[in-house]
C-alpha positions in Angstrom: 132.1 235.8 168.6 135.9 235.8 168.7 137.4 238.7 166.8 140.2 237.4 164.5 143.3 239.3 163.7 144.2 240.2 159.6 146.5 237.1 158.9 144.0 235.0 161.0 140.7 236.5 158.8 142.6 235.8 155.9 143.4 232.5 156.6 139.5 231.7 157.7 138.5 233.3 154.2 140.3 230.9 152.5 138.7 228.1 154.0 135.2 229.3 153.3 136.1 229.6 149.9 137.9 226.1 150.0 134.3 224.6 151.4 132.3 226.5 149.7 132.7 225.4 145.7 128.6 226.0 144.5 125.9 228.0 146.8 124.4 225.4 148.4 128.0 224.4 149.6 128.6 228.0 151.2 125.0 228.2 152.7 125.8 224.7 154.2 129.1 225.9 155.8 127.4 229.5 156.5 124.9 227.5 158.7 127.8 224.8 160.3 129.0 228.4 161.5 125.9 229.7 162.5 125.0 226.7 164.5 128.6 226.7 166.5 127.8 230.7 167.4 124.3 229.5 168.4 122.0 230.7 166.1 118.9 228.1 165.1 116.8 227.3 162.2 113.7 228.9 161.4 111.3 228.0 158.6 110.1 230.0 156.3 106.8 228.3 156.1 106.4 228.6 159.8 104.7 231.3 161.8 108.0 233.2 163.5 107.8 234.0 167.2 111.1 236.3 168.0 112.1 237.5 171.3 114.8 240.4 171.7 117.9 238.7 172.0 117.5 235.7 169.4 120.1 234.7 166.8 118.2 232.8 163.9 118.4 231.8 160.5 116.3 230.3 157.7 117.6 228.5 154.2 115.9 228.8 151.4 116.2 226.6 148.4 119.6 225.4 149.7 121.9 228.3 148.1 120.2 231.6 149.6 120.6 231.8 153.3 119.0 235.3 156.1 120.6 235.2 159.8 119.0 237.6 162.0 120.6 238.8 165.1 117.8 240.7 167.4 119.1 243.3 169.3 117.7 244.2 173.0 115.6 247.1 172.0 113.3 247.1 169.1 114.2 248.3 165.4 112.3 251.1 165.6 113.9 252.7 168.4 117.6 251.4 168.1 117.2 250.8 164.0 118.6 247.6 162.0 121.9 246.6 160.3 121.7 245.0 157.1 124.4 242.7 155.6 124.3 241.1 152.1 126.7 238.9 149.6 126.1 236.7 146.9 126.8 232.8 147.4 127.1 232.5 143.8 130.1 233.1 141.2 130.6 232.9 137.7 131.1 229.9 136.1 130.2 226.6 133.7 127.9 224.9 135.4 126.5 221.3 133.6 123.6 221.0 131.4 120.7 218.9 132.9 121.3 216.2 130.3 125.3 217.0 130.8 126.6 214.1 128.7 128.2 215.0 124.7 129.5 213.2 122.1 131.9 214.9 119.4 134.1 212.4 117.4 133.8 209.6 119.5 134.7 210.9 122.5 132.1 211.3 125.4 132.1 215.3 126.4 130.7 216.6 129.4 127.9 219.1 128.0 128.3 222.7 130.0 126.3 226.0 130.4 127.7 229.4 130.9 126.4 231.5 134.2 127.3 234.5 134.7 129.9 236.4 133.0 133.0 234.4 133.6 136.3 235.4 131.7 136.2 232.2 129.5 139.5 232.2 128.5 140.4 231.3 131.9 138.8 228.4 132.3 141.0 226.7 129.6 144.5 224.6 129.6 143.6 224.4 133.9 142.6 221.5 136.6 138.8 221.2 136.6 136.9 219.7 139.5 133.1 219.5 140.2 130.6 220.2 142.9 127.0 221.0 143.4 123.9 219.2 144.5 122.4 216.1 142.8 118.7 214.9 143.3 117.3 211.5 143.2 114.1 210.0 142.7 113.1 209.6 146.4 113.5 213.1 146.0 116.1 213.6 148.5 119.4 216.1 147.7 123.0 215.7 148.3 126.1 218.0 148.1 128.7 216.3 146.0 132.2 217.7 145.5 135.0 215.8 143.6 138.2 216.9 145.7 140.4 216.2 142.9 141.3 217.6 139.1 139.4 215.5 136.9 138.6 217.1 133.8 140.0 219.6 131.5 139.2 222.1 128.8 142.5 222.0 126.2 143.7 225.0 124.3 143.4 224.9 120.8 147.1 224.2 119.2 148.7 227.7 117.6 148.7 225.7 114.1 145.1 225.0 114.3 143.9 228.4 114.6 146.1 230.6 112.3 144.3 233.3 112.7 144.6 232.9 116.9 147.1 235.6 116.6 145.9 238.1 115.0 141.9 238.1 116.0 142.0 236.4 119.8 140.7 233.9 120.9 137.2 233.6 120.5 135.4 231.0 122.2 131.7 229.7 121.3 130.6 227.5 124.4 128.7 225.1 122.5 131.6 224.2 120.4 134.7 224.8 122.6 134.2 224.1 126.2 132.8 221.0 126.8 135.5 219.0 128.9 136.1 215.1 127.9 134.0 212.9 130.5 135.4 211.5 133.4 135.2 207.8 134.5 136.2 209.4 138.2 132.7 209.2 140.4 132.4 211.8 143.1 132.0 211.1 147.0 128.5 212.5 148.3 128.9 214.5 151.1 127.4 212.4 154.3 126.3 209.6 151.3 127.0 207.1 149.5 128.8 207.6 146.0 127.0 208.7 142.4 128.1 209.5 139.7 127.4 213.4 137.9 124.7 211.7 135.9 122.6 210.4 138.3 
């Protein structure tokens, strides 16, 4: 593998994170870059036969993802490295049954995970990603590349009290975006929408 100087490493960080919106997004483009530096699949279900030498990887699940690099010598004379991140991140994530209703308006229906700061989710561009599966039982990554929802601030006059107790959110009540008419593109599919 190339070494890549600090600009250069901080430019390929950035698009990681930029294709890498959900886990099983990041696990896909960790294995496109696996794959280019020659490692190959294993399966976890599958008996493993390992020669010194090997660069391999297996998925599980679609959003957890092990690459092993054998050395020459075995691990118990020349010991092993171990490496670790998570491919996860706070965030709201959509409810299984993701669409609302609250005063005539159709909502999009969201769950917390995590620990995100939740005041910074609101008055921002929105997008969406993850992995939809359908009946044949196939999955797909989908990613919207665009803005297409929003979570709006509530008005200073609204919330009198705003500036003297802070904000305080309840994510049943506050955060559920309006619902978009915009369907996303399925990556190497054909187009669905976040309901299907």
């Amino acid at each position: 593998m190339t070494e890549l100087n600090g600009q250069d490493a901080s430019l390929d960080l950035m698009r990681f994170l930029d294709a890498s919106p959900t886990p099983y997004h990041a696990v896909a483009e960790v294995v496109r870059r696996l794959s280019g530096a020659g490692f190959s699949e294993l399966f976890e279900g599958d008996e493993w036969m390992l020669a010194p030498g090997d660069l391999r990887y297996v998925v599980r699940g679609g959003g957890t993802i092990v690459a092993l690099a054998l050395g020459e010598a075995p691990p118990s004379r020349a010991g092993f490295r171990l490496a670790a991140a998570h491919t996860d991140s706070p965030n709201l994530r959509l409810k299984p049954r993701s669409e609302a209703r609250s005063h005539g308006h159709r909502q999009l229906a969201i769950e917390i995970y995590g620990s995100p700061l939740l005041h910074t989710w609101l008055d921002r561009d929105l997008s969406l990603a993850g992995r939809v599966s359908l009946i044949d039982g196939s999955t797909h990554l989908v990613r919207f590349d665009r803005p297409i929802c929003r979570i709006s601030n509530l008005a200073i006059h609204l919330s009198p009290t705003l500036a003297t107790d802070g904000l305080r959110l309840n994510p049943q009540q506050h955060l559920f975006p309006p619902c978009p008419s915009a369907r996303p593109k399925a990556e190497g599919s054909k187009r669905c929408s976040p309901t299907s």
